[in-house]
C-alpha positions in Angstrom: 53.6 93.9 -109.4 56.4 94.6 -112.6 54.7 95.2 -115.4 54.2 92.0 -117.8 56.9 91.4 -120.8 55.3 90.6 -123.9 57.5 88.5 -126.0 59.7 89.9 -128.8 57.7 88.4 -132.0 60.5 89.7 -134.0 63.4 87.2 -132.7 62.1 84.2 -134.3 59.7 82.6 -136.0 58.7 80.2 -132.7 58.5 83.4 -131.3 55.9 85.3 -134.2 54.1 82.2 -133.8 54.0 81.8 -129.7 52.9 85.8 -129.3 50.7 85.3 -131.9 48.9 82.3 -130.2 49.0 84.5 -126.8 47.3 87.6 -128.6 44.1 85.4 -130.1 44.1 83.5 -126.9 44.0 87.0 -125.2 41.3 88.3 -127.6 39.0 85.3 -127.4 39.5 86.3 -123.7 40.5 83.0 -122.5 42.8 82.4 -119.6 46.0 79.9 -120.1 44.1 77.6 -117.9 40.7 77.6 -120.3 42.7 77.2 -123.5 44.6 74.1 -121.7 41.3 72.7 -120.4 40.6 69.3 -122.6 43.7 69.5 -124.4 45.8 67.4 -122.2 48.6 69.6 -121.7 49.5 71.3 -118.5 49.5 75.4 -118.2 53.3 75.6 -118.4 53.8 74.0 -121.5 51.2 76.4 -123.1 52.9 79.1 -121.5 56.2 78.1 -122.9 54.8 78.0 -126.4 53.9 81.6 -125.9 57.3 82.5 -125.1 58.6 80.6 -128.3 60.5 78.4 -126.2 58.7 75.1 -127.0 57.2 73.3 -130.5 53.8 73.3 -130.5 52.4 69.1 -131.4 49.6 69.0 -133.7 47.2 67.7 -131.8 47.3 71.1 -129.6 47.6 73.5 -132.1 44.1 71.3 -133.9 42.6 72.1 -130.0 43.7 75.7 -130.4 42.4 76.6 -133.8 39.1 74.8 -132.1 39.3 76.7 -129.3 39.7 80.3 -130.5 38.4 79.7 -134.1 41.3 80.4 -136.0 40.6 78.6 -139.1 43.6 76.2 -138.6 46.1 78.6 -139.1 47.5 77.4 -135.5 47.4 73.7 -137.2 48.8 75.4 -140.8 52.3 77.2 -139.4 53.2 75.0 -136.4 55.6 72.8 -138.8 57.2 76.1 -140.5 58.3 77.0 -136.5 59.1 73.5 -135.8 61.4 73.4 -138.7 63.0 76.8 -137.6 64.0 75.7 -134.5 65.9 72.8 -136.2 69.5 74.4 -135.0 71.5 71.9 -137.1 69.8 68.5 -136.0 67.9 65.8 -138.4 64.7 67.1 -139.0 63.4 64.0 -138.0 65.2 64.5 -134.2 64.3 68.4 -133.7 61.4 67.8 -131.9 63.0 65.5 -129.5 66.2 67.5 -129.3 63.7 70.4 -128.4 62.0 68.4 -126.1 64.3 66.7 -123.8 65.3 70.1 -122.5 61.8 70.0 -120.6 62.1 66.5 -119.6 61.4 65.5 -116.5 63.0 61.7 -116.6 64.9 60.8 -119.7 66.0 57.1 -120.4 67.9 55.4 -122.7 68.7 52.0 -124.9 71.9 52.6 -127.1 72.5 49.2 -128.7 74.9 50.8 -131.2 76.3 53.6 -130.7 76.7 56.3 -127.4 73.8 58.6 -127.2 74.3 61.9 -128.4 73.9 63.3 -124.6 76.7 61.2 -123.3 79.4 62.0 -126.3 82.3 63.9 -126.6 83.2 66.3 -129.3 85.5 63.4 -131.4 82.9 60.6 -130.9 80.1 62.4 -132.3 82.3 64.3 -135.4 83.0 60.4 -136.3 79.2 59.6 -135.9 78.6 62.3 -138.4 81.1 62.2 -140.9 80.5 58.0 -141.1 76.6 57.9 -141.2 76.6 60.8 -143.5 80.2 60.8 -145.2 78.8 63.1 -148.2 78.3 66.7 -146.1 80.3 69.5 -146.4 82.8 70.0 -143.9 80.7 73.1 -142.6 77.3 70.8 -142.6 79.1 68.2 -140.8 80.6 70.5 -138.3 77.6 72.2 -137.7 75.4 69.1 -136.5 78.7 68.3 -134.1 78.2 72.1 -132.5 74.3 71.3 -132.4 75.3 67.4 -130.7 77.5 68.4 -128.5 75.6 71.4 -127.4 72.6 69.8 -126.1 75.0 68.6 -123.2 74.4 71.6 -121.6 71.2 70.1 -120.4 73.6 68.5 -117.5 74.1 72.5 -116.6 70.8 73.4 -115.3 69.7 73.7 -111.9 67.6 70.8 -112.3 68.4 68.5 -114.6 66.4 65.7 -115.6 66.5 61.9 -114.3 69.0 59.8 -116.4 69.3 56.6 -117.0 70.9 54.7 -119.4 71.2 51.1 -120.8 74.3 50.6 -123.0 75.0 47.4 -124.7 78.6 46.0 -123.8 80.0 46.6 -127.4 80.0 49.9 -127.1 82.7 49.6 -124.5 84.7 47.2 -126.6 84.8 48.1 -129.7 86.6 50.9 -130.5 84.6 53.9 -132.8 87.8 56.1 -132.0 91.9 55.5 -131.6 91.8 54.1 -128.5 93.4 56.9 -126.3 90.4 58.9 -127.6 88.1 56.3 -126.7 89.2 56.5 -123.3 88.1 59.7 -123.3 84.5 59.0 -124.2 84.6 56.6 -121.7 85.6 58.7 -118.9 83.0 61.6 -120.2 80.1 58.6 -119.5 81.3 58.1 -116.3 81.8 61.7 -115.6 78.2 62.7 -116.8 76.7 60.1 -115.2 78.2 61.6 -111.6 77.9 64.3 -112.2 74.0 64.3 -112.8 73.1 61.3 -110.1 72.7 59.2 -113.2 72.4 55.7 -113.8 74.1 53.4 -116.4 73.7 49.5 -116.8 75.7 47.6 -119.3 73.6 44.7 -121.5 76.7 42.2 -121.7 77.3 40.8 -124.8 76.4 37.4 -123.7 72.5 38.7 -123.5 71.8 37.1 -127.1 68.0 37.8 -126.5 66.6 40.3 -124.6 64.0 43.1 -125.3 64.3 45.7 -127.3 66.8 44.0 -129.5 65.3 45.8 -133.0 67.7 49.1 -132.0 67.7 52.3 -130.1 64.7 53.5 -127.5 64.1 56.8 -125.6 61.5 57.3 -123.3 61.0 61.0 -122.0 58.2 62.1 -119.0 57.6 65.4 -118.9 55.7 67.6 -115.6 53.1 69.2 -118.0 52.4 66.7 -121.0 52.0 63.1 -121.5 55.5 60.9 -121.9 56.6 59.9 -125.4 58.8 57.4 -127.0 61.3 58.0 -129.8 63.1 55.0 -132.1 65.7 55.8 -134.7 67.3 53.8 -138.0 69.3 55.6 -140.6 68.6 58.9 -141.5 64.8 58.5 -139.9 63.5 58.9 -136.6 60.2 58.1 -135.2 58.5 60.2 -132.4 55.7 58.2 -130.4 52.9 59.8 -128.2 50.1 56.7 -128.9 49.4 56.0 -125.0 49.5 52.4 -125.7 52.4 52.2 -127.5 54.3 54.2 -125.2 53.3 51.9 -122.4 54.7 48.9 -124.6 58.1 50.7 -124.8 58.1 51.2 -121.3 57.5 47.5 -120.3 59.7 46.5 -122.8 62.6 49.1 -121.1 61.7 48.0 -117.4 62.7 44.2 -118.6 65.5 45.2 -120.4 67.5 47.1 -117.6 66.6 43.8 -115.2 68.4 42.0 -118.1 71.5 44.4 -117.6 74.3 44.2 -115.0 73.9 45.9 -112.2 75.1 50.0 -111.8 77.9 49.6 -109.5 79.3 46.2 -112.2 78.8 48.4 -115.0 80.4 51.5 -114.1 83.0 49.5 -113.0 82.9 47.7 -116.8 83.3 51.3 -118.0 86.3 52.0 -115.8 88.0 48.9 -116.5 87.6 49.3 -120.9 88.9 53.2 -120.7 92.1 52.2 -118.8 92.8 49.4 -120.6 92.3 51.5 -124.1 94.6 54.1 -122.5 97.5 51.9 -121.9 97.0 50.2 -125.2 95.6 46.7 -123.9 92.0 46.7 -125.1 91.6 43.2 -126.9 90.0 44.9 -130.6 
C-alpha cells in the first residue's frame, strides 16, 4: 500500500483548516467513520473537508468541536475558510457555488434571468455590469471569470443530473443584441446535450403557477442531506431546514408539470435563437 499524502496545510486556508481538523480527529484517535457517526454527514464529505476541498456547515463543525473537544475553535474559523474559498462570487452564493461541484442532482427555476451554469461569457458580463453597474472594470470582470468558470462542472466524468425550468421570457426578450442572444441560446441547448439534461419552458401564458416569488435551486448530494437556495438582489438564502426543503421540492415537482413538455421546449429554444439570428425576433 503507497504511503498516505497528508495534505499541504500551507496552500490555503480550507486547507490549514481541513489538516487541522484531520490531526485532532487523529489525536482524539477517532476513525472518519466515528467523527461522522450522529452528525448526519456521510464519510466522504468529512473526508473532503480534510483535503480542503469542501466548506465545512456549522452544524458539523458544532458536532466536531463536540466530538473532539476543541473548544469551538472548529465552530470559530469555519466562516474565515468559507470566506476564502469565495473565488470572486457573492459572498452570499460561495457556499452554493462550492457546493454544486459535489452535487449529485441539481435543478433549477430561473424566472428572470439564465442561470449562471447555462450562460455564456457576454450574458453573464451584462448580468454583472447591470445588477451591479458601480464595480470596477477588474471587480466586474473577475466575478464573469468566477461565473463562467463553474461551467466546467459539465467537464467531469460524472456530472450531476440537470434539469432546468426556464420561464418563456427569457427566450424572448432580449438581455443581449440579438445575434449574441442566439448564442446564449444555442449554449442552453448545447449544455443541455451535452450533459443528458432536461429543460422545460413555463410559457408566458402560465399567469399562476408555483414558485412565482423568483428563483429556486434544489441540490441532492451522495453524502449530505439536499438543500435549497433562493436569491433577490444582492442576497441569497441557503436552506438546509428538512421541512422547508421538502416544501421547495413539492412546490418544483408542480411547477415543471405546469411547463411544456422537453421535446416542445427545446424546440421553443431552437425556434427564438434562429429567429434572433436572422433578425426576426418580435422585441
Amino acid at each position: 500500500m503507497p504511503p498516505r499524502k497528508d495534505p499541504d496545510a500551507s496552500v490555503s486556508v480550507p486547507s490549514f483548516y481541513g489538516a487541522e481538523l484531520r490531526y485532532k480527529r487523529e489525536e482524539a484517535g477517532l476513525t472518519l467513520e466515528q467523527l461522522a457517526d450522529g452528525s448526519f454527514r456521510g464519510v466522504p464529505f468529512l473526508s473532503q473537508i480534510e483535503r480542503g476541498e469542501r466548506r465545512m456547515p456549522v452544524d458539523l463543525a458544532r458536532h466536531v468541536d463536540e466530538r473532539l473537544g476543541t473548544d469551538g475553535f472548529f465552530q470559530r474559523r469555519c466562516e474565515d475558510a468559507r470566506k476564502a474559498k469565495q473565488s470572486g462570487h457573492a459572498e452570499y452564493f460561495a457556499d452554493v457555488a462550492e457546493m454544486e461541484r459535489f452535487a449529485e442532482t441539481i435543478e433549477d427555476w430561473a424566472p428572470m434571468l439564465v442561470p449562471g451554469l447555462l450562460q455564456t461569457e457576454a450574458y453573464a458580463r451584462k448580468v454583472v455590469i447591470t445588477s451591479s453597474p458601480w464595480l470596477r472594470a477588474d471587480a466586474v470582470e473577475k466575478q464573469v471569470s468566477a461565473r463562467v468558470a463553474r461551467a466546467a462542472l459539465w467537464e467531469v466524468e460524472n456530472p450531476p443530473s440537470f434539469w432546468v425550468v426556464l420561464h418563456e421570457s427569457l427566450i424572448r426578450r432580449p438581455l443581449l443584441p440579438q445575434e449574441e442572444m442566439a448564442v446564449q441560446l444555442s449554449h442552453i441547448m448545447a449544455v443541455i446535450g451535452h450533459v443528458r439534461g432536461i429543460v422545460q419552458i413555463l410559457p408566458e401564458t402560465a399567469s399562476a403557477h408555483p414558485l412565482m416569488m423568483g428563483m429556486v435551486r434544489l441540490m441532492s448530494f451522495p453524502d449530505a442531506p439536499p438543500v435549497a437556495y433562493t436569491e433577490g438582489n444582492h442576497s441569497g438564502q441557503l436552506i438546509d431546514f428538512p421541512a422547508l426543503v421538502r416544501d421547495y421540492r413539492r412546490s418544483y415537482d408542480l411547477l415543471r408539470a405546469a411547463a411544456l413538455p422537453p421535446e416542445v421546449s427545446l424546440a421553443m429554444i431552437e425556434s427564438a435563437a434562429e429567429d434572433f439570428r436572422n433578425g426576426e425576433q418580435r422585441l
